[in-house]
DRENVEXMAR-181159 format. One record per residue (C-alpha): residue in one letter; x, y, z. Coordinates in steps of 0.5 Angstrom, whole numbers, padded with zeros to 4 digits, always signed. Layout:
BEGIN
aXYZ
...
//
This chain:
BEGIN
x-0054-0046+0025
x-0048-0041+0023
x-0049-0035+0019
x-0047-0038+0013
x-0050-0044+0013
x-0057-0040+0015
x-0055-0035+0008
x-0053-0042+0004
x-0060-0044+0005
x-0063-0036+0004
x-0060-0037-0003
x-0062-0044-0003
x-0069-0041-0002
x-0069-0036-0007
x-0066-0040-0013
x-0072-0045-0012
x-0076-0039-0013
x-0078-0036-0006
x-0076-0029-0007
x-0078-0027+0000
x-0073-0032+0003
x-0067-0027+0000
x-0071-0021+0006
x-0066-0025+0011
x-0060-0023+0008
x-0061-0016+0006
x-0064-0016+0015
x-0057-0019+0016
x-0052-0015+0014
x-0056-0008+0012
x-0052-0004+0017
x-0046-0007+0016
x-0046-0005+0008
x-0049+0002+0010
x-0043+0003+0014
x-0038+0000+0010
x-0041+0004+0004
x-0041+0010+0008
x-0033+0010+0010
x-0032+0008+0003
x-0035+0015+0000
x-0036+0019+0006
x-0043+0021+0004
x-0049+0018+0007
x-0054+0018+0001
x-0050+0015-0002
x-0049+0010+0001
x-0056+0008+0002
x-0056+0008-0005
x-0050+0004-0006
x-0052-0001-0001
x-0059-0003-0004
x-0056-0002-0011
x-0051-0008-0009
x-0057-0012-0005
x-0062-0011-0012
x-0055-0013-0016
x-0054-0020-0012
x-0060-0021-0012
x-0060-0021-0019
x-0054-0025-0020
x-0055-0031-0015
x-0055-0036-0020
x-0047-0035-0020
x-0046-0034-0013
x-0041-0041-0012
x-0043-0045-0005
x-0036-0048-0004
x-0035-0040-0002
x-0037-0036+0004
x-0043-0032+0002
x-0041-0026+0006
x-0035-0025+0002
x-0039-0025-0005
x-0044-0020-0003
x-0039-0016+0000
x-0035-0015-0006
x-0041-0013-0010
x-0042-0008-0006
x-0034-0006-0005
x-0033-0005-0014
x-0040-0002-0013
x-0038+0004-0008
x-0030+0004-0012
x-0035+0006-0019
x-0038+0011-0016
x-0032+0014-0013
x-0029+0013-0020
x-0035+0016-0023
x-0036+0023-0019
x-0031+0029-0019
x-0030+0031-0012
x-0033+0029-0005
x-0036+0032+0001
x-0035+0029+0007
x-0039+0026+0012
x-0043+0030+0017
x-0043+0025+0023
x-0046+0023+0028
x-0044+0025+0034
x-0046+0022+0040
x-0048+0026+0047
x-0042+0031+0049
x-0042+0034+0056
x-0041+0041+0052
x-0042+0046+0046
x-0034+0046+0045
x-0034+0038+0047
x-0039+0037+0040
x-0035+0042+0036
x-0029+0038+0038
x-0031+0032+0037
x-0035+0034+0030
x-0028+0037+0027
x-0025+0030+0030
x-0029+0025+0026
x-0029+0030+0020
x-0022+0030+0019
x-0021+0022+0020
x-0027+0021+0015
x-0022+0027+0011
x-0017+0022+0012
x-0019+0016+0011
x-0022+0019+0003
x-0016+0020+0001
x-0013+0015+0002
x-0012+0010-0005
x-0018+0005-0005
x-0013-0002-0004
x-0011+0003+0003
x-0019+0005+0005
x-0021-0001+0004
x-0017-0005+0008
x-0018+0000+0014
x-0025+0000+0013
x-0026-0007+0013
x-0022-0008+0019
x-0023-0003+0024
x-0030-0002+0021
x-0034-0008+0021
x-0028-0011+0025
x-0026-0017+0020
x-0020-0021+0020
x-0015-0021+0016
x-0016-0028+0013
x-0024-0026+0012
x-0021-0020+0010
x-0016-0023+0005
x-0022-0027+0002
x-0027-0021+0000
x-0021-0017-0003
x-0018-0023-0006
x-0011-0023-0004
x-0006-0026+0000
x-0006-0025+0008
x+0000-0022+0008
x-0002-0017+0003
x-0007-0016+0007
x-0003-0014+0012
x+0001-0010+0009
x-0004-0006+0006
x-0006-0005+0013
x+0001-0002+0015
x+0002+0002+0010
x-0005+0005+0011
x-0004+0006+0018
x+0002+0009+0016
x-0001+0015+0011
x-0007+0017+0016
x-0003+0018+0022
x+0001+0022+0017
x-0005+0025+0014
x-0009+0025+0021
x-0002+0029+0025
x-0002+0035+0019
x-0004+0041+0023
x-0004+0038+0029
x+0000+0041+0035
x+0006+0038+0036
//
């Protein structure tokens, strides 16, 4: 069984009235929104709270889920306007502190920690319509009609959405940078 199919069935439990089978969905893709609401506002506690806010919120609202529609792309959505609402809704952001895996030396982590902070930087400042593509591309690594189909528009928007916010980070990401 596909994964949608396997998440068509789950939403097919819950709306029977077996609340427990929408554990399955949440199990399936907890850590890719954890991730994706991540990048989206840079800060980890918030994701959390974002992730399972979007969960609890689907859950409510699966009576409007559409079956003729992938499930991924519903959730996925819920999960992005909640994330652009907190954005819209704080003043400023923090960025991430990462995780940084095992380097050989102090000055390998301290480089490498300013790397990811100035990327994450990078990334939130850049427009929603620009962050999302990348983070939904090079993060979850969805393809562009998968892409276009959670965003709700057209592949070749999508495309160019993602030039151009390859565009801007490099700009953003070279400033400072030796030349």
């Amino acid at each position: 069984m596909d994964q949608d199919a396997e998440d068509h069935a789950a939403v097919a439990q819950c709306l029977a009235g077996d609340s427990d089978a929408f554990e399955a969905i949440v199990t399936r893709y907890e850590r890719v929104f954890f991730t994706v609401a991540t990048r989206l506002l840079g800060d980890r506690d918030e994701a959390r709270d974002a992730a399972q806010d979007a969960f609890i919120s689907a859950y409510r609202r699966l009576d409007t889920y559409d079956p003729g529609r992938p499930f991924f792309s519903w959730i996925y959505r819920i999960l992005v306007n909640r994330c652009l609402n907190d954005r819209r809704d704080r003043r400023y952001h923090a960025p991430l502190t990462p995780n940084i895996a095992i380097v050989a030396s102090a000055a390998e982590r301290v480089e490498a920690d300013e790397r990811r902070r100035h990327v994450q930087q990078a990334i939130l400042a850049l427009a929603a319509d620009y962050r999302q593509v990348i983070v939904l591309r090079h993060f979850t690594e969805l393809s562009y009609e998968e892409i276009a189909d959670v965003v709700g528009v057209p592949v070749k928007t999508v495309k160019s959405r993602l030039h151009t916010a390859r565009t801007r980070l490099q700009g953003l990401l070279s400033v400072g940078e030796p030349r």
